[in-house]
N, C-alpha and C positions, 0 to 999 in steps of 0.2 A: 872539458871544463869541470871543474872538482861541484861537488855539490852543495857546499855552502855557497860558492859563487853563483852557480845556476839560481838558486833560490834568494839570491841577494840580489839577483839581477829581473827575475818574476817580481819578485817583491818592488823592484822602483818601475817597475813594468807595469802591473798590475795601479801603482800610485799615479804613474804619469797617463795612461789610459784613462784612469778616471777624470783626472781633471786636464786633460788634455792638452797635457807641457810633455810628450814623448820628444826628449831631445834627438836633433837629426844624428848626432854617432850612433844611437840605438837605431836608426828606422835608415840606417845609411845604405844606399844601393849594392855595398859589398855584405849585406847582412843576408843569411838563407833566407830570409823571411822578410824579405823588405819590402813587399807589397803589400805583406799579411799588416807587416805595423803599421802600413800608411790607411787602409783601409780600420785600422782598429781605429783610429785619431777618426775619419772621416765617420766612422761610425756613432763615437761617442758625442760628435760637434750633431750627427744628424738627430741624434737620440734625441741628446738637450732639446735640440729644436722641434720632433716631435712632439717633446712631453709641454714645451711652453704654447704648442699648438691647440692640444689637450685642453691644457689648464685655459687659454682662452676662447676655446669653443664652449666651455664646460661654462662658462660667465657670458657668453652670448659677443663675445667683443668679433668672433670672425664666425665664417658659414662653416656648415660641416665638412664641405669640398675642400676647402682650407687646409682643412684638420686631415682630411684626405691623403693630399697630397701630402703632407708632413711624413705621415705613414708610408704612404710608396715608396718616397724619397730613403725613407731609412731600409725598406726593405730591401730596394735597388742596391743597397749598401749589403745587407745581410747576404743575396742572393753573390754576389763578387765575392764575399766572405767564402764561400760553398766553394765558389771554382776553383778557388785554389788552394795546393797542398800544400800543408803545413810539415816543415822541414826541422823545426824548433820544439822544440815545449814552449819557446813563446809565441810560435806560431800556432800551437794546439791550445792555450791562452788565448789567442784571437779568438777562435774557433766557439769555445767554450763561452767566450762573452759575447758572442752572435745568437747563440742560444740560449742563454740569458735575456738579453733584449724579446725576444719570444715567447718567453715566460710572465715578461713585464717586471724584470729583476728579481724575482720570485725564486723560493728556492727550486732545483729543477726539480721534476715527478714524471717521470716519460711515463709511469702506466697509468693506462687508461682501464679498458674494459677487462684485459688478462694480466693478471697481475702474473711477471715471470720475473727468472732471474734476469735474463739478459737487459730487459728495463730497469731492473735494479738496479742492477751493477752501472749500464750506462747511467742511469742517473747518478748515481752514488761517484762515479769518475767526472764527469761536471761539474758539481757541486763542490768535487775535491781540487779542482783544476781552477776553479773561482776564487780559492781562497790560499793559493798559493800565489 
């Protein structure tokens, strides 16, 4: 695949993930990654649903266990993201907006206490991977 098309194809990759219209020719069973995109879809419907969990725990409308579950529900999501390897660059897209969600869409910073390059750079490829 030439690389304007790879990046033409991230790019409505990266749009339909977001609002979560990943049409099935992209996420189709004959795609290397067709588990990676069905779980990105299930991911971003679980997010939504976290963050509206959030927002009415935060107003008192449900209990905190609520809001709980919300969270589990997305990480059960994130933790299937983990298992499997990503065969794409839209599969390593998945990947990268699993870790995102983890951040709390935040730009990534993997260092913590030592600041090195290898958390650099992993950050710095995240970060690059999100906005492609």
């Amino acid at each position: 695949m030439e690389n304007h098309t790879r990046r033409t194809l991230l790019g409505a990759l990266g749009s339909a993930i977001a609002s979560s219209a990943l049409t099935p020719a992209v996420a189709s069973a004959g795609h290397p990654d067709a588990e990676l995109l069905r779980l990105a879809l299930a991911l971003e419907k679980a997010w939504a649903a976290q963050r509206n969990a959030d927002a009415q725990y935060s107003t008192g409308l449900i209990p905190g266990e609520d809001a709980d579950k919300s969270y589990e529900a997305t990480m059960a999501v994130v933790a299937e993201i983990e298992r499997w390897p990503a065969h794409t660059l839209e599969g390593v897209h998945v990947k990268a907006r699993a870790v995102s969600w983890i951040y709390g869409g935040d730009k990534i910073d993997l260092v913590c206490d030592h600041d090195t390059t290898d958390k650099r750079l992993a950050s710095s490829i995240i970060n690059d991977l999100l906005k492609i």
